[in-house]
N, C-alpha and C positions, 0 to 999 in steps of 0.2 A: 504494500500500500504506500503510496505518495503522498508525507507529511505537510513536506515545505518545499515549495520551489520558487527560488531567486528568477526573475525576470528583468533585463535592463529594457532602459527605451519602455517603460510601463505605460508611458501616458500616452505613447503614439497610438497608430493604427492595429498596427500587429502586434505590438507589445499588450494593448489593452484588451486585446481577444486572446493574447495567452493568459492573461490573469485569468479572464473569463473561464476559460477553457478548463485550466490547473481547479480553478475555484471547484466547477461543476462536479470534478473527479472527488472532491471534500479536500484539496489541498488547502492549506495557509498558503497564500503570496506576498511573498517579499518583494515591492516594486522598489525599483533604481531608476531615477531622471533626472534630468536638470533642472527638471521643469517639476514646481513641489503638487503633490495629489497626486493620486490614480486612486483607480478601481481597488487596489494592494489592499490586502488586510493589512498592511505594514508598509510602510515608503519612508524611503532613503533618499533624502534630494541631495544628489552629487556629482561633481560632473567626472563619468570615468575616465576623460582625459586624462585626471591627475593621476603622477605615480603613485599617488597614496589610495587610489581606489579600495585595494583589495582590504588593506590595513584597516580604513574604516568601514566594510562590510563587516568583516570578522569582530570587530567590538562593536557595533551595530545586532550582531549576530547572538551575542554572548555567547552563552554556552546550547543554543540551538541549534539541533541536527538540519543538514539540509541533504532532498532527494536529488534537488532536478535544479542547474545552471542554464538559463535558457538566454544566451550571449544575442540579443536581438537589439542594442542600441546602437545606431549606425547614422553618418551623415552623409547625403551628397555632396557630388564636386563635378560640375560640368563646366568644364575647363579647359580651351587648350592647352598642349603640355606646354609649348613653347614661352606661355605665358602665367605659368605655374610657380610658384617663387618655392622655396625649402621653404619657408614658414608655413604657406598652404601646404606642402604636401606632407610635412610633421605635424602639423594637426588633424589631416585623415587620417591618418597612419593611427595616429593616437587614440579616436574614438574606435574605429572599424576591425584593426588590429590589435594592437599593444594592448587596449584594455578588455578585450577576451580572454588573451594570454595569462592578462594578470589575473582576475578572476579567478577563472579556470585553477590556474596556480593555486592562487589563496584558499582557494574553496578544498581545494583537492582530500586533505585532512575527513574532512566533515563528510563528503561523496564517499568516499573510499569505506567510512564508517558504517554509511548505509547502501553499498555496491550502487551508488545513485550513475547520473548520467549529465553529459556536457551536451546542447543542442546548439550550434554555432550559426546563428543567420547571417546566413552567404547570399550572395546573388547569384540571377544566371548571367551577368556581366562576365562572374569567372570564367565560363565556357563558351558566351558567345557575347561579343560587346557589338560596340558602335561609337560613332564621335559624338564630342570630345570628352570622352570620361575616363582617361587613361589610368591617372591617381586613383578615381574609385576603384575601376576594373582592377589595377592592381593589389589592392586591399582586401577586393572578396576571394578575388584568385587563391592570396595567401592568407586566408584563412579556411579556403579548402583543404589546402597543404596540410595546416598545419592540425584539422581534425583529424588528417590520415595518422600525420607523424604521433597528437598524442594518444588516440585510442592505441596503437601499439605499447606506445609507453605506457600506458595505466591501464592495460588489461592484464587479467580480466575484472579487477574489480568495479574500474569506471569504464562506463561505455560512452563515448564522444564520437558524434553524428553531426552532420550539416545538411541545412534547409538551402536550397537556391530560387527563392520566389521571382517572379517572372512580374509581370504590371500588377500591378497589388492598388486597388483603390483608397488609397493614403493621401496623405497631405504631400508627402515627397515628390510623389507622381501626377499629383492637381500641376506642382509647382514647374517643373521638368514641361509638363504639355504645355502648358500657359506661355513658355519662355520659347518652343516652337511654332506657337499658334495650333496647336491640333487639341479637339475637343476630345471628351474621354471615351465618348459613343465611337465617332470615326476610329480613331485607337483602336480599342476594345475588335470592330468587326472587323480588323485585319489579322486576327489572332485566329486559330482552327477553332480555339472553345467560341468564338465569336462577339468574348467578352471581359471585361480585367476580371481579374481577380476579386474577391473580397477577401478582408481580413483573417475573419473566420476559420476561412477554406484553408489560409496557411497556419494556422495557430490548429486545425482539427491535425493539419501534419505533421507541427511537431510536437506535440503531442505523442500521436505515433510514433516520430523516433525517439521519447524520450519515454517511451513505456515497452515496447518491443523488446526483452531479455536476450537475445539473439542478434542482435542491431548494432554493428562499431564499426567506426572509420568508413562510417556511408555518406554518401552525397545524394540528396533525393531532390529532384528540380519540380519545382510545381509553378509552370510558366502558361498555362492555358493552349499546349503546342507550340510557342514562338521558337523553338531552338530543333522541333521536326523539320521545320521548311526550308528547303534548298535555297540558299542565299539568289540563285538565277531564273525563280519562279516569276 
């Protein structure tokens, strides 16, 4: 059974449908944002940019077990490279990477205690992108990688899995069409499912991979078909 499960990004889209989600199964939720409130039986307003993320989760935590690290806070960056500075691209790095790792890391203790599980929200950026989002694409990429690298390393007790959502009806993706001019209808009917995503749909999957005993060092895309279609159709 699933006591406690830590969610980042609580207040977003996806974040506020994994509390949902975890809630329904009878979990406690530990929501993490920058942004203070959520749905969370419990919320941490912090930003996990900082090195000290983990530090203050764990005495945030006390001496409370946790199941489930569900790494789902994440920022855009639609940017050409060329004009991409270090300082942008160490501040994606820091939300989208670094502070999974840390997490992860910190949590590990408390997971391990209860053979719980790491869920890493990835994009399908990692496996098929477009311009100009190089910085992100490279963030979600590697943190595909590094789901594979630590479910080896922490099995069998922890099992660590990655989500790659596809257009996800979010604030993210309001903001991305608005800065092309494309409504979210026209979007949506270029897709095979014929439509984004909802929230939901991605928090019902991970979910799944964070309850599946069987389930490490996976990648599961749930992109409505965008990444089936031959780029020359």
């Amino acid at each position: 059974m699933i006591e406690r499960v830590v969610v980042t990004g609580a207040s977003g889209g996806v974040g506020s449908a994994c509390v949902e989600a975890f809630q329904k199964l009878g979990a406690e939720v530990v929501g993490i944002d920058i942004r203070p409130g959520s749905g969370a039986d419990d919320h941490l307003t912090i930003d996990v940019a900082g090195s000290e993320c983990g530090r203050l989760l764990l005495e945030h935590l006390g001496g409370k077990s946790v199941d489930v690290l569900v790494n789902n806070a994440a920022v855009g960056h639609v940017q050409p490279a060329v004009e991409t500075s270090a300082e942008d691209f160490d501040a994606i790095v820091a939300v989208n990477l670094r502070a999974p790792f840390l997490l992860a890391s910190a949590l590990r203790p408390k997971l391990r205690e209860r053979s719980g599980s790491v869920v890493n929200v990835s994009s399908v950026h990692a496996v098929a992108t477009s311009s100009p989002v190089s910085v992100y694409a490279a963030t979600k990429g590697g943190l595909v990688a590094m789901t594979k690298a630590l479910a080896l390393e922490w099995a069998p007790e922890i099992r660590v899995n990655c989500a790659l959502p596809g257009a996800v009806d979010t604030e993210m993706l309001s903001e991305g069409l608005k800065r092309a001019g494309v409504d979210l209808e026209t979007f949506g009917s270029s897709l095979a499912s014929g439509r984004v995503g909802q929230p939901a749909e991605i928090a019902d999957a991970i979910v799944f991979l964070a309850t599946n005993r069987y389930l490490t060092g996976a990648s599961l895309i749930i992109d409505g078909g965008a990444t089936a279609r031959l780029s020359t159709e």
